[in-house]
C-alpha positions as CSV (number, residue, x, y, z in Angstrom):
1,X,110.0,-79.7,-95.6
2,X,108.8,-82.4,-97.8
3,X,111.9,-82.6,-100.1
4,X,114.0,-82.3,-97.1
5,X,112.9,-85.7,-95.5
6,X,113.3,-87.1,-98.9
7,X,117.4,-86.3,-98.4
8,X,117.4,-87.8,-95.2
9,X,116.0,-90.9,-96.0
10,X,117.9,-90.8,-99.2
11,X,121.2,-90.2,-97.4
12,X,120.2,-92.3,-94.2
13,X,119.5,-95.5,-97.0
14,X,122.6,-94.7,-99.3
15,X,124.8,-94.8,-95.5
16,X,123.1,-98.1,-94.6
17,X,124.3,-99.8,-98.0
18,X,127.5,-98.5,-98.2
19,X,127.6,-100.1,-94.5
20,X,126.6,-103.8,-95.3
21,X,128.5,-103.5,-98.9
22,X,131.5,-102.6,-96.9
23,X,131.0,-105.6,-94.5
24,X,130.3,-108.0,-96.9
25,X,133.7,-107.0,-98.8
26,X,135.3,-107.1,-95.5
27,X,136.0,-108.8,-92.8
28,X,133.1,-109.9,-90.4
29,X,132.7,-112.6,-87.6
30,X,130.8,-116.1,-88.2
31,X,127.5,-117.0,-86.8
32,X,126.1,-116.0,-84.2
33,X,127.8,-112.7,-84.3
34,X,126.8,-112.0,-87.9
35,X,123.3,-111.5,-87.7
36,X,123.9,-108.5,-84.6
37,X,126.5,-107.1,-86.4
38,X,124.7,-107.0,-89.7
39,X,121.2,-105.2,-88.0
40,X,123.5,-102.8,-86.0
41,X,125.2,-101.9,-89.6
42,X,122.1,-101.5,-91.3
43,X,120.4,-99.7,-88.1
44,X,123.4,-96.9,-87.6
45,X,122.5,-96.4,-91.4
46,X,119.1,-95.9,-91.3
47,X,119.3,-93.8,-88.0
48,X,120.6,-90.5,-90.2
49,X,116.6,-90.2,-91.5
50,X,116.0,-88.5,-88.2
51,X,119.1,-86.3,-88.1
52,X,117.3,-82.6,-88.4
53,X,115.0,-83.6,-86.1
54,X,117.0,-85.1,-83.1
55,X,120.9,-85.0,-84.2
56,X,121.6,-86.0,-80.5
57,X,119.9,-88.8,-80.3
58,X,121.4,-89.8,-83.7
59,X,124.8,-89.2,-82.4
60,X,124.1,-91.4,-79.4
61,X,122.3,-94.4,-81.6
62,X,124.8,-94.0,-84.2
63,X,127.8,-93.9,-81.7
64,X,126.2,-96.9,-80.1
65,X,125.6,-99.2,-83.3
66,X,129.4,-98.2,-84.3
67,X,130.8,-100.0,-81.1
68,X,129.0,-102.9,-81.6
69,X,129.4,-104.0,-84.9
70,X,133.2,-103.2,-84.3
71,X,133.1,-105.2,-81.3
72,X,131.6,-108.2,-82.4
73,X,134.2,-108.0,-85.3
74,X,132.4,-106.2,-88.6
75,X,135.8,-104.4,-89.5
76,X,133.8,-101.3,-91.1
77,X,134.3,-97.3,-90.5
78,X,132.2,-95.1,-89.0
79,X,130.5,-93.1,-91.2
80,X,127.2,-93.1,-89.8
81,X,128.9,-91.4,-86.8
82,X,131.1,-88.9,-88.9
83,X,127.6,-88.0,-90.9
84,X,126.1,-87.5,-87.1
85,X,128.7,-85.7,-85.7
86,X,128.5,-82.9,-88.9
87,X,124.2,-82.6,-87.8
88,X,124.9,-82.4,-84.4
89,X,127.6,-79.5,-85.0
90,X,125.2,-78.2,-87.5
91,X,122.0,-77.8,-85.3
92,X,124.5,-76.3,-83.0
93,X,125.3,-79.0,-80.1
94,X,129.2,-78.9,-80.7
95,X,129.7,-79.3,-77.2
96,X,127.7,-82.5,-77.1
97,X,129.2,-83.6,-80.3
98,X,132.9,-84.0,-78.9
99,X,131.9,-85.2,-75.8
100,X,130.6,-88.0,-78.0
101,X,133.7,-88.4,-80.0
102,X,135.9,-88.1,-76.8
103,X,133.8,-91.2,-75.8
104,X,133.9,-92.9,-78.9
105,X,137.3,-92.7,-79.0
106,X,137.6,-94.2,-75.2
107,X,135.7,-96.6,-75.7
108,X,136.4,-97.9,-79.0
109,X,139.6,-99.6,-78.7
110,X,138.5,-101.2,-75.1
111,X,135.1,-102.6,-76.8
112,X,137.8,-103.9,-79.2
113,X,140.1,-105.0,-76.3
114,X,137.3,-107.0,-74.6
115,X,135.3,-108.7,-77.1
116,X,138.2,-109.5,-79.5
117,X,141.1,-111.7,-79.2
118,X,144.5,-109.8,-79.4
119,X,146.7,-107.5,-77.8
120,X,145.8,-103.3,-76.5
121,X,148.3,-102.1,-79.2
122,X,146.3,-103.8,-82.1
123,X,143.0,-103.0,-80.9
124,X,144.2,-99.7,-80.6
125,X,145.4,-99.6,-83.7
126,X,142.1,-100.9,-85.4
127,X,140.1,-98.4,-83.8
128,X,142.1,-95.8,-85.0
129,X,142.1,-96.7,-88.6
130,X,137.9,-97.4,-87.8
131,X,137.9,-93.3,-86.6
132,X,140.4,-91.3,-88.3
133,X,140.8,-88.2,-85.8
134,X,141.3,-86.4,-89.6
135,X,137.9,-87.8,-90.7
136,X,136.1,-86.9,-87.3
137,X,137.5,-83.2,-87.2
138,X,136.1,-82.4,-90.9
139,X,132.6,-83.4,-90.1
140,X,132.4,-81.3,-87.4
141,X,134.6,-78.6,-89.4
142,X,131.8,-79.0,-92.3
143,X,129.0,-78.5,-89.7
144,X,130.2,-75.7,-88.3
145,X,131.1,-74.2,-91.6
146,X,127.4,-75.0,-92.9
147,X,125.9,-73.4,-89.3
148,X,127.7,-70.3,-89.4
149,X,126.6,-69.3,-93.7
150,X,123.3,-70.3,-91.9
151,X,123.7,-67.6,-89.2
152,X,125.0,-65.2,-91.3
153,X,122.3,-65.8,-93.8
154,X,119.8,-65.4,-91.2
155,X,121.2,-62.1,-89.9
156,X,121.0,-60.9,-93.9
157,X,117.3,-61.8,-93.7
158,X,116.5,-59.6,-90.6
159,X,118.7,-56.9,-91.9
160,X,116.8,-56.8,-94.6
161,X,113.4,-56.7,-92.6
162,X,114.8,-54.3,-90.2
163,X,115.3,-51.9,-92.9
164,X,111.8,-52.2,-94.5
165,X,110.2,-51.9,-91.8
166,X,112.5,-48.7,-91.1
167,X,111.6,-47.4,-94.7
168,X,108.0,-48.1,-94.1
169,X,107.7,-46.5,-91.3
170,X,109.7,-43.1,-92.2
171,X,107.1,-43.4,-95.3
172,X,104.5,-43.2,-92.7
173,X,105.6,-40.5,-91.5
174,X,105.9,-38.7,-94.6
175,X,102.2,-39.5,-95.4
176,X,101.4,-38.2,-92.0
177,X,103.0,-34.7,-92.7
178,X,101.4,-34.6,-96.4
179,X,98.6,-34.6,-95.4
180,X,98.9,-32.4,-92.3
181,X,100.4,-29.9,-94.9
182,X,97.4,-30.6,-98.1
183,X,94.4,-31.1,-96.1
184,X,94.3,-29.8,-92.4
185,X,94.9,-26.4,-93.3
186,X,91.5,-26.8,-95.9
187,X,89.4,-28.4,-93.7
188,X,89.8,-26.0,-90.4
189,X,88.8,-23.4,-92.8
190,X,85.4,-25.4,-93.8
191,X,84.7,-26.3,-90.7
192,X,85.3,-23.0,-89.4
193,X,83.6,-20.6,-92.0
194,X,80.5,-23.2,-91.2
195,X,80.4,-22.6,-87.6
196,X,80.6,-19.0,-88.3
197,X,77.8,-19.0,-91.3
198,X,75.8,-21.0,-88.9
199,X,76.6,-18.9,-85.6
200,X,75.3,-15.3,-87.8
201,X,72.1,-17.1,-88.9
202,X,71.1,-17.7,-85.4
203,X,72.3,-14.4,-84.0
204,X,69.9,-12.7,-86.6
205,X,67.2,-15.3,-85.8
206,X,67.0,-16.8,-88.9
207,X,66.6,-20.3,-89.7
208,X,69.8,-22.5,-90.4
209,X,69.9,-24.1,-93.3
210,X,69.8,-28.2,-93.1
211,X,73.0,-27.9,-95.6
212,X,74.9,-25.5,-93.7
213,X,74.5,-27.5,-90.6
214,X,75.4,-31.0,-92.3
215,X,78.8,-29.2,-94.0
216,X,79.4,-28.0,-90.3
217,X,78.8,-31.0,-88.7
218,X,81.0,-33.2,-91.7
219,X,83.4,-30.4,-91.5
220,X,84.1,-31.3,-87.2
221,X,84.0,-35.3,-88.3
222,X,86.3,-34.8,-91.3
223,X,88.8,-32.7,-89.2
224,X,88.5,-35.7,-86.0
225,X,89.1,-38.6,-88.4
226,X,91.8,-36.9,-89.8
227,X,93.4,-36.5,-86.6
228,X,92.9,-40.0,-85.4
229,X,94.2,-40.8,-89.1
230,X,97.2,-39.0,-88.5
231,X,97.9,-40.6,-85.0
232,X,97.4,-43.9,-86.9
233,X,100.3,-43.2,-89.3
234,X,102.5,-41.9,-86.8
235,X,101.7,-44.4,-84.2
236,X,100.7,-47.4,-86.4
237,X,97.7,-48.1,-84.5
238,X,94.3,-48.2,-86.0
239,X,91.8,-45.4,-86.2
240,X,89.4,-45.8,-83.6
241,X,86.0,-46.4,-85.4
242,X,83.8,-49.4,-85.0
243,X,80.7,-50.8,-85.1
244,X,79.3,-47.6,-81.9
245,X,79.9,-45.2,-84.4
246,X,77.6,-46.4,-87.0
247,X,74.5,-44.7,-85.5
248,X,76.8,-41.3,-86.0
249,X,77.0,-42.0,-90.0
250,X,73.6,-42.5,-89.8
251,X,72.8,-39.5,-88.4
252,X,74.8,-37.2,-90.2
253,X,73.1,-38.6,-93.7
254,X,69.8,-37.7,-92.4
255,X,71.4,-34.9,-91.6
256,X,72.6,-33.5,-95.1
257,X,68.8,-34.3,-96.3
258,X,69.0,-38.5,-96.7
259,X,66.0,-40.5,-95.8
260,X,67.9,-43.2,-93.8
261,X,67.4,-45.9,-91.4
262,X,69.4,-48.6,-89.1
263,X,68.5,-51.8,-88.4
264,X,70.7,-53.7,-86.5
265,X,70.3,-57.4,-85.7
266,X,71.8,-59.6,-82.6
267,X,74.7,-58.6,-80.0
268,X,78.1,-57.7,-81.0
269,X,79.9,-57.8,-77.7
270,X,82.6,-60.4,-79.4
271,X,83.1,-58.8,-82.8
272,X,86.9,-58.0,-83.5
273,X,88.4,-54.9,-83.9
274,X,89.2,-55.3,-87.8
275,X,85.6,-56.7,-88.8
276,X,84.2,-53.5,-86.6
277,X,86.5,-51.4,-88.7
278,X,86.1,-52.8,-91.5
279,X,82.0,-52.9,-91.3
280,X,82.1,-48.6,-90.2
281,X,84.1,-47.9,-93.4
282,X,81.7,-49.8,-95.8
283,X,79.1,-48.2,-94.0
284,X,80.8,-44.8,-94.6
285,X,81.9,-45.3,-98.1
286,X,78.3,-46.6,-99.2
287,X,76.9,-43.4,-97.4
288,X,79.4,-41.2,-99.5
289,X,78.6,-42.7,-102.7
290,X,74.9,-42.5,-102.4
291,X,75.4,-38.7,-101.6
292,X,77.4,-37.7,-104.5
293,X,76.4,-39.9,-107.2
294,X,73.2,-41.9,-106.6
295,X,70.2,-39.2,-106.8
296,X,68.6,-41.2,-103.8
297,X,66.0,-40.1,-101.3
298,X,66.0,-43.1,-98.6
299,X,68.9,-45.3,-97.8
300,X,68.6,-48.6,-95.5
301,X,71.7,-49.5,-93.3
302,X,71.3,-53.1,-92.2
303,X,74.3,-55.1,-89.4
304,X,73.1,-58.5,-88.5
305,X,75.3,-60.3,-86.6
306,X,75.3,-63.9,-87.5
307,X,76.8,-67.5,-85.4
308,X,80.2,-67.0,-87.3
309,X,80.0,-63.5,-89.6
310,X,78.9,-60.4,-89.6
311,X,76.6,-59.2,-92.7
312,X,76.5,-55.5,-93.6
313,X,74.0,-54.0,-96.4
314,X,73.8,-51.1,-97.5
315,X,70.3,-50.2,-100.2
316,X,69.4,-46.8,-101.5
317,X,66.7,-46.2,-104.2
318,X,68.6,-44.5,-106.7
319,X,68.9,-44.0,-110.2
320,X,71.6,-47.0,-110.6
321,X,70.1,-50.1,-113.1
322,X,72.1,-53.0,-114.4
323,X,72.4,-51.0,-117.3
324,X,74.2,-48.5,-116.4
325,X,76.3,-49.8,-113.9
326,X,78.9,-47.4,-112.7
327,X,82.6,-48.1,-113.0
328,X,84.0,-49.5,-109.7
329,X,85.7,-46.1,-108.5
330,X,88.8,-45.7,-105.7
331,X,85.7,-46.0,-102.8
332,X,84.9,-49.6,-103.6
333,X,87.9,-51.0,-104.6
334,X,89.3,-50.3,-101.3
335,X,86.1,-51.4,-99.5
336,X,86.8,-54.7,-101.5
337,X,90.5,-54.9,-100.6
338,X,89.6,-54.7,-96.8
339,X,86.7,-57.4,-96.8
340,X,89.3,-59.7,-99.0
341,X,92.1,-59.5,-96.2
342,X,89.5,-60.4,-93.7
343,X,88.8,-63.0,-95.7
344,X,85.2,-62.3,-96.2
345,X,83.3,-61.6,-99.9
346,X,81.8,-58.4,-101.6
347,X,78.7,-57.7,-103.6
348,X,78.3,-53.7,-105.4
349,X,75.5,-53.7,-107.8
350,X,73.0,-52.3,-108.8
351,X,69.6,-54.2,-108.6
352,X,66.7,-55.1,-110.9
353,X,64.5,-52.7,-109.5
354,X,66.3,-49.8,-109.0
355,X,69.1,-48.5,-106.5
356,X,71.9,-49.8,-105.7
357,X,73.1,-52.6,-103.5
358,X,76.5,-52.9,-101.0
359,X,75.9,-56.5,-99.3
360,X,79.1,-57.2,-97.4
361,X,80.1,-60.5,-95.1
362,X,82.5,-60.8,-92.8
363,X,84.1,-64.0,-90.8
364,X,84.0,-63.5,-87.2
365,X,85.7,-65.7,-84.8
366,X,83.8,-65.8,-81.6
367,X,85.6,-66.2,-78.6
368,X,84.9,-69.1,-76.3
């Protein structure tokens, strides 16, 4: 945008000299008419810096500072004009553009007529070699020419991101019945060889292992967030979990045998969608980790909700030490990439002590 108001004044201030060179070489009236003639000159020049951003008005100042300088006798072409006419065609106001020039043409010769001494035919003819009809039909010509590759390049553009979003989707899709097809079929069969391990034990009256009811329970969650992950693909909505089913992670770690507590500070009426999101996966990632790799007994889930983010940590008491700090695996890179697009920042460590560490914060915009 920058290098483009750099033209136009470059253009509008190279049309301005060539104006006043041209009248000085020429012929031009004595005082008083000189000094009107010369600002209109130097003012139908300088008018083509604002062409992009109001080509009518430039065809009407331009138009305007044309007939007076050739009136009060500055015999000088138009090309402040013929440069206005091509924007004006160009933005698309043809029809504005030769009702201009049907003007111009009018009322050239009788500006000529009434301010100059001499007769209709050589007015006439002045004005005529002042506005070539050639000249005036290539501008516009040139506009029209430049508007329509415009157009057509415009057209490409959306072509183009008509058909990626076309490809994209039918990829969706294609991820959607992958994983119908790999994973759907596996986890019925969890979930339902748990419900039947845990239905026998009670039939028999015999106490249900913790385990067997955790595998049951993940085995129903895994098959519904599948589901709702599926529809997301499909439907390219988001899956629909948030900061109300945090309590359910919760509660399905202490479940499978995890010592773990919630805290959760202030009111999240206004949080968006994307940070609730976004806050339930690290939740449910950090969860996952510290059940298959951390050794830990307790684990502390902590949401505070602060002016203008939303903080989420996540501590267990595991065997994790700055010295042997695990290799960022698939789990936190992706945790990482959604906090980045929210724009928020991402700590994974392990700390001093002990354990390990997932302090997340997020950027909320509260609404008014």
């Amino acid at each position: 945008m920058r290098g483009a108001r750099v033209v136009d004044w470059a253009v509008a201030v190279g049309v301005a000299a060539a104006l006043l060179t041209t009248g000085v070489s020429g012929q031009h009236p004595p005082p008083p008419l000189d000094a009107p003639g010369w600002a209109l000159l130097a003012a139908g020049g300088l008018a083509l810096a604002a062409r992009r951003r109001a080509p009518v008005a430039v065809l009407v100042v331009t138009g305007a500072c044309a007939l007076g300088y050739q009136a009060v006798g500055f015999d000088v072409p138009v090309v402040a004009y013929l440069f206005a006419v091509y924007a004006a065609v160009r933005a698309g106001r043809r029809g504005v553009a030769v009702a201009a020039s049907v003007v111009m043409l009018t009322a050239l010769p009788l500006s000529m007529l009434l301010l100059r001494d001499g007769s209709a035919g050589e007015a006439f003819a002045e004005s005529r070699d002042v506005l070539q009809l050639a000249w005036l039909i290539a501008a516009g010509a040139a506009g029209e020419a430049l508007r329509q590759a415009e157009r057509r390049a415009d057209e490409a553009e959306r072509t183009r991101e008509e058909a990626a979003r076309r490809r994209a989707d039918e990829e969706r899709l294609h991820i959607a019945r992958e994983l119908h097809d790999s994973l759907t079929h596996q986890i019925s069969v969890i979930k339902v060889q748990a419900e039947v391990a845990v239905h026998l034990a009670a039939k028999r009256g015999e106490r249900v292992p913790e385990a067997l009811l955790a595998i049951r329970d993940a085995g129903r969650e895994a098959a519904r967030e599948l589901r709702a992950t599926l529809e997301a693909l499909r439907d390219d909505e988001p899956p629909p979990h948030g900061l109300d089913h945090v309590p359910d992670l919760v509660r399905r770690a202490r479940a499978s045998g995890l010592d773990a507590t919630l805290t959760i500070d202030g009111r999240h009426d206004d949080v968006p969608g994307a940070v609730g999101r976004t806050a339930y996966r690290i939740v449910q990632e950090s969860l996952t980790n510290i059940a298959r790799h951390a050794d830990a007994g307790t684990a502390s889930v902590r949401i505070e909700h602060r002016p203008d983010s939303l903080v989420v940590r996540v501590d267990d008491d595991g065997a994790a030490t700055p010295a042997t700090a695990p290799d960022p695996g698939v789990g936190l890179l992706g945790m990482r990439e959604r906090v980045t697009a929210l724009g928020g920042s991402l700590r994974a460590a392990p700390r001093t002590g002990g354990g390990f560490t997932v302090h997340a914060e997020l950027p909320v915009e509260r609404t008014p």
